[in-house]
N, C-alpha and C positions, 0 to 999 in steps of 0.2 A: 838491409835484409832483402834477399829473394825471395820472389813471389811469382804465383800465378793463376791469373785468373779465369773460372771455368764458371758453364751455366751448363743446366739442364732443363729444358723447357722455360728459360725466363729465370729460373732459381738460379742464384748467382754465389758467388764460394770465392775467397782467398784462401788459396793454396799453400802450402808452405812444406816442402821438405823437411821433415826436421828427425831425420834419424840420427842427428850426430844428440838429439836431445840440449838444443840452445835454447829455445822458444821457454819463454816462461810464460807458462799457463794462466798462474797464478795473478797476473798482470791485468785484470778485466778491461782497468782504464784505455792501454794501449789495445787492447783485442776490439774496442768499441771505438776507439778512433780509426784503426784502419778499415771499417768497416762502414765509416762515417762515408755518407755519397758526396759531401762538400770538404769537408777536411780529410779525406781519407781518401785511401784507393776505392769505396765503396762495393758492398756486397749484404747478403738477408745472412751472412754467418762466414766463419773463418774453420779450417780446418787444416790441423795438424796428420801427416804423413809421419808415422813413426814405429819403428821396429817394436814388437811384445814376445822377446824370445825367436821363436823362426816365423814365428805370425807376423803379417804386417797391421799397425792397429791405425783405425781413425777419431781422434780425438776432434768431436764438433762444436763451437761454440756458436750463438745467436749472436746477433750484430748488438745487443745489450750489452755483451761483455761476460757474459757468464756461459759456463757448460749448458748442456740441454739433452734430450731426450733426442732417438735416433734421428735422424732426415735421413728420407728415401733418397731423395736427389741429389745431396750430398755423399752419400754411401754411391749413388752411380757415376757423380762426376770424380769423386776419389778412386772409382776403377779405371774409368779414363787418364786421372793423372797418373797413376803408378803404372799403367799401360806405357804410356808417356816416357815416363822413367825407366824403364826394361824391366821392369817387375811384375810381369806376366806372363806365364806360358801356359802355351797351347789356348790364349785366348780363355783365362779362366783363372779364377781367383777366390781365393778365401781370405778373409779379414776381418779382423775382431772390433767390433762397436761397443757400446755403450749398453746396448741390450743382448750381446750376446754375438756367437757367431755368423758373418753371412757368406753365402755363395755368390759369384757375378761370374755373367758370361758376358765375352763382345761378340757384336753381330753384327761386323759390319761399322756403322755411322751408328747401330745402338745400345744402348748397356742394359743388361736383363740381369735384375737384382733381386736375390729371395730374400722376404721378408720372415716376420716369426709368426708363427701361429696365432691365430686365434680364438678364444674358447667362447669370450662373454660377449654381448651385446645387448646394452641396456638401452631398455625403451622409456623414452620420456616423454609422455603425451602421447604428439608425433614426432616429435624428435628421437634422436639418435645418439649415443655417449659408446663409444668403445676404443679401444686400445692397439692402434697397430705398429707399435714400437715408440709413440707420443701418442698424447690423449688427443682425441677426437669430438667434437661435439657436429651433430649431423643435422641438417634445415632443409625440408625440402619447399622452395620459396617461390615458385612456380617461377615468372619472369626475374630471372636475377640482374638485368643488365644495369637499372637505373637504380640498380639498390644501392642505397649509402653503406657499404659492409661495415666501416668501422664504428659507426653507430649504433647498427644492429649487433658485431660482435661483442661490443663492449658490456651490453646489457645480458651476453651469457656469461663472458670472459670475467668480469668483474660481479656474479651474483655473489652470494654467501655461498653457495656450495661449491665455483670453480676461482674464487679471487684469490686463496691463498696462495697454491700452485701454478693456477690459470690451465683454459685448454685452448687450445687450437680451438675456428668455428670454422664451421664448410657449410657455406648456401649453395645448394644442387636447384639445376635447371633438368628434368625429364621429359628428354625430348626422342623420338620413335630412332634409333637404331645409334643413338648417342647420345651422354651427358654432359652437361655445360657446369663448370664450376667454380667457384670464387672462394679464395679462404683468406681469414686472419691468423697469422701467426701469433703465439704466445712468446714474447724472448725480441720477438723483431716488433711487435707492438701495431703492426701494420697487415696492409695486403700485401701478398705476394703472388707473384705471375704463376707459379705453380709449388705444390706442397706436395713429392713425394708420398707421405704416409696419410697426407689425407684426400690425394685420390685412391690410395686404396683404400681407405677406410670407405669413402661413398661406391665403391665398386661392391663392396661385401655388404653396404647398407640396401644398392640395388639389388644385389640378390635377395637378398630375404622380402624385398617389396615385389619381388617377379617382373622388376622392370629393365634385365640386362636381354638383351637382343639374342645374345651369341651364350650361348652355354657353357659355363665355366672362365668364360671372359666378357671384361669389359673395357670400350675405348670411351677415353673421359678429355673434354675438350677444357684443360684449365685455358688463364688467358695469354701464358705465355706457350700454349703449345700442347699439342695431342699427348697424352700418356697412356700406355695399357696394362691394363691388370688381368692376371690368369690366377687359377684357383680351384681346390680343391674342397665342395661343400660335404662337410661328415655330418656325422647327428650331434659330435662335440661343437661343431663349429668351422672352423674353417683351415685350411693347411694347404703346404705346396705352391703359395703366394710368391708370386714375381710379378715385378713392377719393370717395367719395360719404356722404353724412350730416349730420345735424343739427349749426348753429354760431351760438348765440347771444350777445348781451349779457347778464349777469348783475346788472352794477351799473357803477356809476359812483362814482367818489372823488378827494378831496384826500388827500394825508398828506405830513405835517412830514419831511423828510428833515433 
């Protein structure tokens, strides 16, 4: 099988063409071995390239082996592959996810991706729970560097009210004209260098705390790398969300399935 592999800030993706429709989906076991960092090509999810009518759709899965809820980073390194493959013009793409339709622009060396609205954002304590195309669970944890994340996530990840499903958890560092952030994925069971939907999610949690610098954007330092989110705040909540950042090709491969 051909493959290719792409990251975006650290977030990492096997690529696969698959408009001719070969790739069985339905296969979790082989989608979690080539995802495997020691038995596998390795990668935090694998993603299917495939035609939906004259739409091109992205089918993402978690390095578990199962479907999953959108990935922002994913959604912008799939505008880079289908760039890649001539399936872009004028620098500018629509493609159908899992949550619905998006917009990407390229700019250059980076992919500007709209995300979906947002209406709700639940306050828990001090915490933070919202939705911006995967669940979110939001920790503002002052010094995050020496934090054990997947100890701490696990004690949100696995309560009674988020074990069935699971969410994502984001520990935010607030620091004066930037944020620092750490997340655990649901589906990858681990940290990852950077989470697409859950720096926007702590971009839209800085807004509502009055802690973004730049009005109507914020630059969010995960550990694989700078990301920016822009935005539009209503009295519904939030709208006009692009997530912005670096998304390259890494390699290219065969392997024996």
């Amino acid at each position: 099988m051909e493959f290719w592999k792409y990251q975006g800030a650290g977030n990492d993706f096997v690529m696969v063409d698959d408009r001719q429709n070969k790739f069985d989906e339905t296969d979790n076991q082989l989608i979690e071995k080539l995802c495997d960092r020691r038995f596998g090509i390795g990668a935090d999810g694998l993603i299917l390239l495939r035609n939906m009518g004259s739409q091109l759709e992205m089918v993402y899965f978690n390095s578990d082996g199962h479907s999953s809820s959108m990935c922002g980073n994913g959604g912008r390194c799939f505008t880079a592959f289908a760039n890649f493959l001539g399936l872009v013009d004028n620098n500018e793409l629509e493609f159908l996810a899992i949550d619905g339709m998006h917009e990407a622009k390229i700019e250059g060396e980076l992919i500007d991706l709209k995300m979906i609205d947002v209406h709700s954002v639940e306050s828990i304590r001090n915490d933070f729970f919202l939705d911006t195309g995967s669940p979110h669970y939001v920790v503002d944890s002052g010094n995050i560097g020496d934090l054990d994340i997947v100890q701490e996530a696990h004690k949100i990840r696995y309560s009674s009210r988020f074990q069935d499903e699971g969410t994502n958890v984001n520990f935010v560092e607030f620091n004066p004209g930037q944020l620092r952030l750490r997340t655990y994925e649901r589906g990858v069971e681990n940290e990852t260098l950077a989470c697409g939907t859950g720096v926007t999610a702590v971009a839209l949690v800085a807004e509502l705390l009055g802690k973004n610098t730049h009005k109507g954007m914020s630059k969010i330092k995960a550990e694989g790398g700078e990301l920016e989110v822009s935005y539009t705040r209503t009295a519904s909540g939030f709208e006009n969300i692009w997530l912005k950042g670096p998304a390259e090709q890494a390699f290219h491969g065969n392997i024996e399935l």
